[in-house]
N, C-alpha and C positions, 0 to 999 in steps of 0.2 A: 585498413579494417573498418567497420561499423564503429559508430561512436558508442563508448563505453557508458554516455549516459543516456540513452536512449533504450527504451525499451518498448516493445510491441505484444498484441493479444489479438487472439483471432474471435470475435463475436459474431458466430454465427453466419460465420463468410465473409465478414468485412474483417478489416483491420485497422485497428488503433491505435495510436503511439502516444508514448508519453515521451515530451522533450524537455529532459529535467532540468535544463540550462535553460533553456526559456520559459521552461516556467507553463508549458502548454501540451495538450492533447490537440492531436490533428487524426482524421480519418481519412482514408486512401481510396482517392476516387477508383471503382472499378478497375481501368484500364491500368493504373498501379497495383491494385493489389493481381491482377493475372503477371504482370512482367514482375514481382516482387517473388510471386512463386514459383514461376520459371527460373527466375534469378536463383532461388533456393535449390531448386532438384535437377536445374540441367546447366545451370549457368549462363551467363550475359552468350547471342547469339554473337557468330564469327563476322568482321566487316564492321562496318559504319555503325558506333553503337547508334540506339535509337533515342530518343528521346524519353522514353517513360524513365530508360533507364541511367542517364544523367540527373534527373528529377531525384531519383530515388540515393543517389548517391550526395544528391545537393542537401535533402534531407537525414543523412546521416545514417542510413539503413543498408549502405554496402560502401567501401571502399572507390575512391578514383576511377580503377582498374574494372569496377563491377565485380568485384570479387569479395569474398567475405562478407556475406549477408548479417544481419543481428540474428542471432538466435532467438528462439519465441521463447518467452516464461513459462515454464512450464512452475504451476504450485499450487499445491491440493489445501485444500479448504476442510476441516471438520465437520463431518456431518450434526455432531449435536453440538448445545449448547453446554455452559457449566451448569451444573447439578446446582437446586438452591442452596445455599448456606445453614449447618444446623441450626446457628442462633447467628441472631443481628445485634451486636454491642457498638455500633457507630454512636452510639447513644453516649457511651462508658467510654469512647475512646478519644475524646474532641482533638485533639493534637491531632492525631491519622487524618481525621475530619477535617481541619484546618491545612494541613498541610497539603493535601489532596483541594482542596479547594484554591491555594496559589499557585499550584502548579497548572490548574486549567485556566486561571484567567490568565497568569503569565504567558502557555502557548497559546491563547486567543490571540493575546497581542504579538505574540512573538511571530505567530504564522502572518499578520499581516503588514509586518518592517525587514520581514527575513525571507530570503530568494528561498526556493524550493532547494537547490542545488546545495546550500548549507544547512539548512533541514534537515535534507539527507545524509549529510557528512554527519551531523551532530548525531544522529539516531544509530549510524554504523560504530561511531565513537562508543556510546553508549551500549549497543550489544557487545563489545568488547571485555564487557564487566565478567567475572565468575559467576557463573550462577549454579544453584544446588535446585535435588530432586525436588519433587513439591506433589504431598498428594491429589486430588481434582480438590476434596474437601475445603484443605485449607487453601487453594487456590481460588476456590468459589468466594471465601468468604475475605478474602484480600479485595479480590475484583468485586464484591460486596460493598464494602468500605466506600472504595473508588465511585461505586454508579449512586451512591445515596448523596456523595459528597457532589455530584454534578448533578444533581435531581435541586439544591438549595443553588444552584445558580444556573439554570436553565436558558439555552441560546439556540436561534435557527441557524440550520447549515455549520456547523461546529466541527463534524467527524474528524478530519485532521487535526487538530490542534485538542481536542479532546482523547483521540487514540495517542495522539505522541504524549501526552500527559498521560493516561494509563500507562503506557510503555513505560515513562520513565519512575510512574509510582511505582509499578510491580517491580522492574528490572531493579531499584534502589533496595529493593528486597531481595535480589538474587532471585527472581521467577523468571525462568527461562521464556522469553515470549517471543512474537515477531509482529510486527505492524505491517498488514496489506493494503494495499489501494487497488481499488477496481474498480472498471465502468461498466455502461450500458448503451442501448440506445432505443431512438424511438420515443423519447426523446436521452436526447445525451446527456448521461448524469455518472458523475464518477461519486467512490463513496469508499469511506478508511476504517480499518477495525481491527483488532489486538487479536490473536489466536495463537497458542502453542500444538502440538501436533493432534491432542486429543478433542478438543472444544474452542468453542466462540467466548471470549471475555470481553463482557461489557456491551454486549448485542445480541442480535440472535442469529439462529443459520436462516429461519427464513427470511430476514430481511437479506444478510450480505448471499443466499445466492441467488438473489436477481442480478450478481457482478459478477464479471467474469474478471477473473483479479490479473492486475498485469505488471504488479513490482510488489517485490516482499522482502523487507530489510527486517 
C-alpha cells in the first residue's frame, strides 16, 4: 500500500507531496502526475510496468504491485475569520501572556532540532486531549491572548512552530482545533494555520486561501 506518511494535493493540476519522513515537499513532474492519475482511475497498465510507474512507487505514492494509490486530502477550510474579541484583558492577564510566550519560543526552537515526523506524532498525541464546546466569542478572545503574546516576540517565516504553539495553547484549554499545512506555487511556498470547523485562529482566510492545504492533524 502507499506509505501512511505521505501525503498529496492537487494545485491547480500539479501535484505535490509532502514527505513527512524526510522532512520534504516534492512536485510531480508532468509525465507523473498523468501516470499517477491513471494509476488512480484505471490502474497500473497490463505487461511490463513502465517506468513512471516504478518511480511513483519508489516515491511512496502506490504500493510495489502498483496498486493502492494514496488518497488525496481532501479538508475544507473556513470561509471567515474569528469575530474580534469584546474586550482585550492580555493586559490583566500576564501569566496567559507569559505562558503563551514560552510556548512560541520553545516551538521555534523545537521545530528546528525535531524531525517533522515527531512533530506530527507529538500534535496527534495532543489532539487526543478531551475537549469541550467553546463559543466563537470566547474562542476569539483565547486566540486573542495567543496573537498579542506573539506580536511582543515577533519572527520571519515562524507559521509552524507558532501554529503548533497556538494548537497547543488553545487545546491545553480544551478548544477543539486542528492545525493545517498548505502550499503553493509560482513560486513554492508552503504555510501552517490553526482553524476549528467554523473560522481561521490566529490568521486570516485571505492570507491562508492562497493554500491549498494538504495535511490536517
Amino acid at each position: 500500500m502507499a506509505r501512511a506518511d505521505l501525503y498529496w494535493c492537487d494545485v491547480a493540476g500539479r501535484i505535490v507531496v509532502i514527505d513527512v519522513a524526510r522532512d520534504i515537499y516534492l512536485q510531480l513532474p508532468q509525465h507523473l502526475v498523468e501516470a499517477f492519475h491513471a494509476l488512480r482511475h484505471s490502474g497500473a497498465p497490463a505487461g511490463d510496468p513502465a517506468n513512471q510507474f516504478e518511480t511513483l512507487a519508489r516515491i511512496g505514492l502506490c504500493d510495489a504491485d502498483f496498486g493502492c494509490p494514496a488518497e488525496q486530502s481532501h479538508i475544507a477550510v473556513p470561509a471567515r475569520d474569528a469575530p474580534p474579541p469584546a474586550t482585550s484583558d492580555a493586559h490583566r492577564r500576564p501569566l496567559v501572556t507569559a505562558a503563551a510566550i514560552v510556548r512560541i519560543i520553545t516551538m521555534r526552537f523545537a521545530v528546528r532540532l525535531i524531525p517533522l515526523r515527531l512533530l506530527i506524532k507529538w500534535v496527534r498525541r495532543l489532539q487526543s486531549r478531551p475537549s469541550a464546546p467553546m463559543t466563537p466569542g470566547r474562542a476569539a478572545a483565547r486566540t486573542a491572548l495567543f496573537v498579542q503574546a506573539r506580536q511582543l516576540v515577533p519572527a520571519r517565516d515562524s507559521c509552524l512552530p507558532d501554529s503548533i504553539a497556538l494548537l497547543h495553547f488553545l487545546r491545553s484549554r480544551k478548544m477543539a482545533c486542528r492545525l493545517v499545512l498548505g502550499v503553493r506555487l509560482d513560486p513554492f511556498e508552503a504555510h501552517c494555520w490553526v482553524q476549528d470547523p467554523d473560522m481561521i485562529l490566529g490568521d486570516t482566510h485571505e492570507r491562508v486561501a492562497c493554500f491549498t492545504p494538504i495535511l490536517q492533524l
